[in-house]
C-alpha positions as CSV (number, residue, x, y, z in Angstrom):
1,X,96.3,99.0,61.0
2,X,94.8,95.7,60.4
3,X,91.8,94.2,62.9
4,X,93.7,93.2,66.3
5,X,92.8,89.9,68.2
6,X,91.6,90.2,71.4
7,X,94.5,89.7,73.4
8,X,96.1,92.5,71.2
9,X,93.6,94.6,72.1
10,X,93.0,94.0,75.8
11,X,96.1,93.0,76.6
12,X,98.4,94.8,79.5
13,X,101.6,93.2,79.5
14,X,104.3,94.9,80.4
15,X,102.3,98.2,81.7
16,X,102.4,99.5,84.8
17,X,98.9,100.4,86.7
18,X,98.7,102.2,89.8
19,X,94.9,102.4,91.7
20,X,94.8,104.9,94.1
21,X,92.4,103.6,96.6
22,X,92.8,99.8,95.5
23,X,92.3,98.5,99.2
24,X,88.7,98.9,98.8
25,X,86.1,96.7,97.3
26,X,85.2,98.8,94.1
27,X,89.0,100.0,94.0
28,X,90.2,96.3,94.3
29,X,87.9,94.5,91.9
30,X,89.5,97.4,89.1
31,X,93.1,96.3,90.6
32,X,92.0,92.1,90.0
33,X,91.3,93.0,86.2
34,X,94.2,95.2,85.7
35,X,96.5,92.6,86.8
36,X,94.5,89.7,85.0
37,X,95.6,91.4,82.2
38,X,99.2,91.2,82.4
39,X,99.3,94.7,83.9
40,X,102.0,95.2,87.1
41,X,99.2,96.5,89.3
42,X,100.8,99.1,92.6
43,X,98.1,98.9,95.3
44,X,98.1,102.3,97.0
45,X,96.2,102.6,99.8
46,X,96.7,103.5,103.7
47,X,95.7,99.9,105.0
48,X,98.7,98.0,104.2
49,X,96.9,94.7,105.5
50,X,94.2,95.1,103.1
51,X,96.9,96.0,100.5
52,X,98.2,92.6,101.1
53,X,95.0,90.9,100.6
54,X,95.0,92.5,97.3
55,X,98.3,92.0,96.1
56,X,97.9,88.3,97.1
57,X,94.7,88.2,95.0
58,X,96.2,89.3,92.4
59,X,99.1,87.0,92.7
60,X,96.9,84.0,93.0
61,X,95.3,85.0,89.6
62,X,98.4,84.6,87.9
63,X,99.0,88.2,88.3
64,X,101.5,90.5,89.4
65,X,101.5,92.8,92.0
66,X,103.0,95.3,95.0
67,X,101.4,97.6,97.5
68,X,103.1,101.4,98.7
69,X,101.5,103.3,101.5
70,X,99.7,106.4,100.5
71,X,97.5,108.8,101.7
72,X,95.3,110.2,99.0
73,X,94.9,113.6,101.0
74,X,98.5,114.2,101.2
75,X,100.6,115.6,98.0
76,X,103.7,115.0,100.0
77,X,102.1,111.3,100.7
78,X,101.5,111.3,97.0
79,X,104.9,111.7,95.5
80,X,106.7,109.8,97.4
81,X,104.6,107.0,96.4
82,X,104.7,108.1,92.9
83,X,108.7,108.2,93.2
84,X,108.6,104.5,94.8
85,X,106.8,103.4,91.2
86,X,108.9,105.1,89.3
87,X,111.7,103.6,90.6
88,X,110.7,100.3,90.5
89,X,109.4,100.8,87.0
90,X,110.3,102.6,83.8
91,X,107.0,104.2,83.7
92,X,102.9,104.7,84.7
93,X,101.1,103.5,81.9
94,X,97.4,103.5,84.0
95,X,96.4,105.2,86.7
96,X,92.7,104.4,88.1
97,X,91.5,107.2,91.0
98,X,89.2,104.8,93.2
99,X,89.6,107.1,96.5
100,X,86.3,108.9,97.7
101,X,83.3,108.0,99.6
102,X,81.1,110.0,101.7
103,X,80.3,110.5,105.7
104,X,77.5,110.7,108.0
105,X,76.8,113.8,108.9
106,X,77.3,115.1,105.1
107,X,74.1,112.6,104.4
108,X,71.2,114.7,105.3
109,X,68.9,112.6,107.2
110,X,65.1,112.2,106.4
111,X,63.1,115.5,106.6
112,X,66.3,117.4,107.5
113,X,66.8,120.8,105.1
114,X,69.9,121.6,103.0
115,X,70.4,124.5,105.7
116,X,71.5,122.1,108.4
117,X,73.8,120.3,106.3
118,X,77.5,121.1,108.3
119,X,80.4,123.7,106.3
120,X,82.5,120.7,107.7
121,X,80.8,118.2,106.6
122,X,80.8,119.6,102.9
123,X,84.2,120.2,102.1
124,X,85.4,117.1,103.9
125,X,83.3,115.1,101.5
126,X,85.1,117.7,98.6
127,X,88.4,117.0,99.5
128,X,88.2,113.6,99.5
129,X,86.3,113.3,96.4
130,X,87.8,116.1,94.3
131,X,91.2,117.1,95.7
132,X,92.8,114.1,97.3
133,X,90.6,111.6,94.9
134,X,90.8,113.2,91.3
135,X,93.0,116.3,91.5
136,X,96.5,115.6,93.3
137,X,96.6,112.2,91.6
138,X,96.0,113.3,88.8
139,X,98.7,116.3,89.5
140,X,101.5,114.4,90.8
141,X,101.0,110.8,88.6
142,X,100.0,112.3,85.6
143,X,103.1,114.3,85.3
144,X,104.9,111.0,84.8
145,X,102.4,109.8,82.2
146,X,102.8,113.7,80.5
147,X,106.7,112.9,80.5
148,X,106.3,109.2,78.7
149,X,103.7,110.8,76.0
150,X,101.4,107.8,77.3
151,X,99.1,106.9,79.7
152,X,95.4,106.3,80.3
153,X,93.7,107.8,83.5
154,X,90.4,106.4,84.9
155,X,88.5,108.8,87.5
156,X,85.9,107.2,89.8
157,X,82.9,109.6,89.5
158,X,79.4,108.5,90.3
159,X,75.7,107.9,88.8
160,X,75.2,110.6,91.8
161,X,77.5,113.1,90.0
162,X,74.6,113.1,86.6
163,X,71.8,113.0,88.9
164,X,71.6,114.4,91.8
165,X,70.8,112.1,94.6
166,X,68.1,113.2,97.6
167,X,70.4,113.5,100.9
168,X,73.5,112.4,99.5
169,X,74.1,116.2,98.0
170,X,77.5,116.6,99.0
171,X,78.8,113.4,97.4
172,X,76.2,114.3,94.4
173,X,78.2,117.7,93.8
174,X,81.3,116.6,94.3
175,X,81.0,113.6,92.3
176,X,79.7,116.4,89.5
177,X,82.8,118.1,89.9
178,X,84.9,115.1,89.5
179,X,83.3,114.2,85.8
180,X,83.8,118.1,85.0
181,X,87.4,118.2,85.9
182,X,88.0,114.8,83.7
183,X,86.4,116.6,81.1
184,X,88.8,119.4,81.2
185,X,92.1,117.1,81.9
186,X,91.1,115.0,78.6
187,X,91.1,117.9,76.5
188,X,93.9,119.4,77.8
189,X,96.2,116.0,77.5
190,X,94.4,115.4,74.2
191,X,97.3,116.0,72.4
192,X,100.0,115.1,74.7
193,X,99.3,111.2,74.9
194,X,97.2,110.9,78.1
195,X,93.3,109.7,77.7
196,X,91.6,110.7,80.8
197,X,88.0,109.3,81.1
198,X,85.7,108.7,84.1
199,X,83.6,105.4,85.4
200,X,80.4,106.1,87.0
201,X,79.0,103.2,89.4
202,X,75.3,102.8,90.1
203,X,74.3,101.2,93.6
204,X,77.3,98.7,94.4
205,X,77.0,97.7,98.3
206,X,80.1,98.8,100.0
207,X,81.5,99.2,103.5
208,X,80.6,102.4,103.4
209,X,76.9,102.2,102.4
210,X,75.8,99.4,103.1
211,X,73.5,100.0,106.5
212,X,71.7,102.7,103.6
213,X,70.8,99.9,101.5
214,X,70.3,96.8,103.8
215,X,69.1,96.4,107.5
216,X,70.3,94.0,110.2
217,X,68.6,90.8,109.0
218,X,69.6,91.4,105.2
219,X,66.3,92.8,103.9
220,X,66.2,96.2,101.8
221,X,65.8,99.5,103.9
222,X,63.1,102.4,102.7
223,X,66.4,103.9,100.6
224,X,67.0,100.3,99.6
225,X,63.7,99.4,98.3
226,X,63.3,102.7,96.9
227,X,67.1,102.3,94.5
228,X,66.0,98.5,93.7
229,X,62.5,99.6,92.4
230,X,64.1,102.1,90.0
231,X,66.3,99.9,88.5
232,X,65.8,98.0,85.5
233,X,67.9,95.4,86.3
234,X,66.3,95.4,90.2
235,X,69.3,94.7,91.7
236,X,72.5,96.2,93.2
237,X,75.8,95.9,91.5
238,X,79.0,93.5,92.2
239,X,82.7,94.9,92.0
240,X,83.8,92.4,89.2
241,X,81.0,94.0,87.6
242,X,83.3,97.0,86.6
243,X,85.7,95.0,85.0
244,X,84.7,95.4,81.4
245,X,84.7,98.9,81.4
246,X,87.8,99.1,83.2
247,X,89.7,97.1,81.0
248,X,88.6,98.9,77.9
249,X,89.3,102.1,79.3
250,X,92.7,100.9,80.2
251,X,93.1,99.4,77.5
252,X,95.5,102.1,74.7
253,X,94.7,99.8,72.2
254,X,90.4,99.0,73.1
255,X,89.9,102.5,73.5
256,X,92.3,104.6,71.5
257,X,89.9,107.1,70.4
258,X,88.0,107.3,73.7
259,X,88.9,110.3,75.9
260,X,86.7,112.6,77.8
261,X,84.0,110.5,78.6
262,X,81.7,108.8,81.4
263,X,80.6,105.5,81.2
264,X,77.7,104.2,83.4
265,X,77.6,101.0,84.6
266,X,74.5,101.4,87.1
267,X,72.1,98.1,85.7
268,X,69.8,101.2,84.2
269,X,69.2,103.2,87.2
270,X,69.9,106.8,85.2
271,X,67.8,105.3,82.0
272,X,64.5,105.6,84.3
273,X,62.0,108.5,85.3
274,X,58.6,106.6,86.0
């Protein structure tokens, strides 16, 4: 094989990508670049309003795009979504698992111990990290992918999941689990034409943490402060900011030979000690 051009290499056209959790900010941004790329991009998601904003996002870029209904935390939920792509299109070429986040009370608050963290709590923050985020998608969509002989699979693990984070241990362990069980999918589908790799944010403000990182008036918190001063870069992510490595891992013909693996993108927050 001779040396590809770019657009041969990062090029999409005519693949289908389905992001499971693509009505979030993180999610979305991974669905923009998909469909930038010639990729059909299927929003899943249980908002379909903010699946709307997306899909028109991604129309406006020049992109194409549709939104189904899905509940991560459902396998029932889950294949009749799958069975909606599928009959819309001849196959699931991508599939990018960007469900997950954490709660409250599974975020230990400031002198608390691990002793009062809630059972509850913990294996909310499990199932929706693990089972409905990495392992039923995986399940159910990668079946199709098994059946084509083809497909890349992108798990959204965490910079918490390598190191585990003070307070946050729930999301930490499950996070850990979630680059484990890519591990084992990619060597099992090794062979059998699906690449399964994970992509592990740093600090990227979000809905869901983002009274954490910043108080009312805008300025840093304690927790904010603390994540700025140990990164390199001193600053938090941006969404688009994931697009690179989302692209190549996408990508069949960027990153052929890549499978099993966890790329970083956290502007060098796991790079530093003191």
């Amino acid at each position: 094989m001779g040396v590809m051009s770019l657009h041969e290499l990062f090029s999409l056209e005519d693949q289908t990508a389905v992001v499971l959790g693509g009505t979030g900010a993180l999610g979305g941004a991974m669905a923009q670049v998909l469909g930038e790329a010639g990729a059909h991009v299927v929003v899943l998601g249980r908002s379909e309003e903010r699946g709307a904003e997306r899909v028109q996002a991604i129309h406006s870029s020049g992109g194409a795009a549709s939104f189904v209904a899905a509940d991560a935390m459902s396998a029932d939920s889950l294949h009749t979504a799958r069975d909606k792509v599928l009959a819309a299109h001849s196959s699931i070429d991508i599939l990018v698992n960007a469900a997950g986040g954490n709660r409250p009370d599974a975020t230990l608050p400031p002198g608390a111990n691990f002793g009062d963290l809630p059972l509850e709590a913990w294996q909310n923050v499990f199932d929706l990290n693990l089972v409905g985020g990495v392992l039923l998608p995986c399940q159910i969509f990668g079946a199709a992918m098994l059946e084509k002989h083809n497909g890349s699979i992108i798990n959204i693990a965490s910079m918490a999941g390598m190191i585990p984070l003070s307070r946050v241990v729930a999301y930490s362990a499950a996070k850990a689990a979630v680059i484990n069980l890519t591990q084992f999918l990619a060597r099992e589908w090794a062979m059998r034409g699906v690449r399964v790799n994970a992509l592990s944010p740093g600090f990227f403000p979000a809905e869901q943490n983002r009274k954490l990182l910043f108080n009312d008036d805008g300025s840093y918190t304690e927790r904010g402060g603390q994540i700025i001063g140990h990164t390199p870069m001193a600053r938090f992510g941006r969404p688009e900011e994931l697009a690179g490595a989302t692209l190549w891992l996408a990508s069949k013909n960027a990153s052929s030979f890549v499978t099993g693996q966890n790329i970083v993108v956290d502007g060098g927050f796991s790079s530093t000690t003191i």
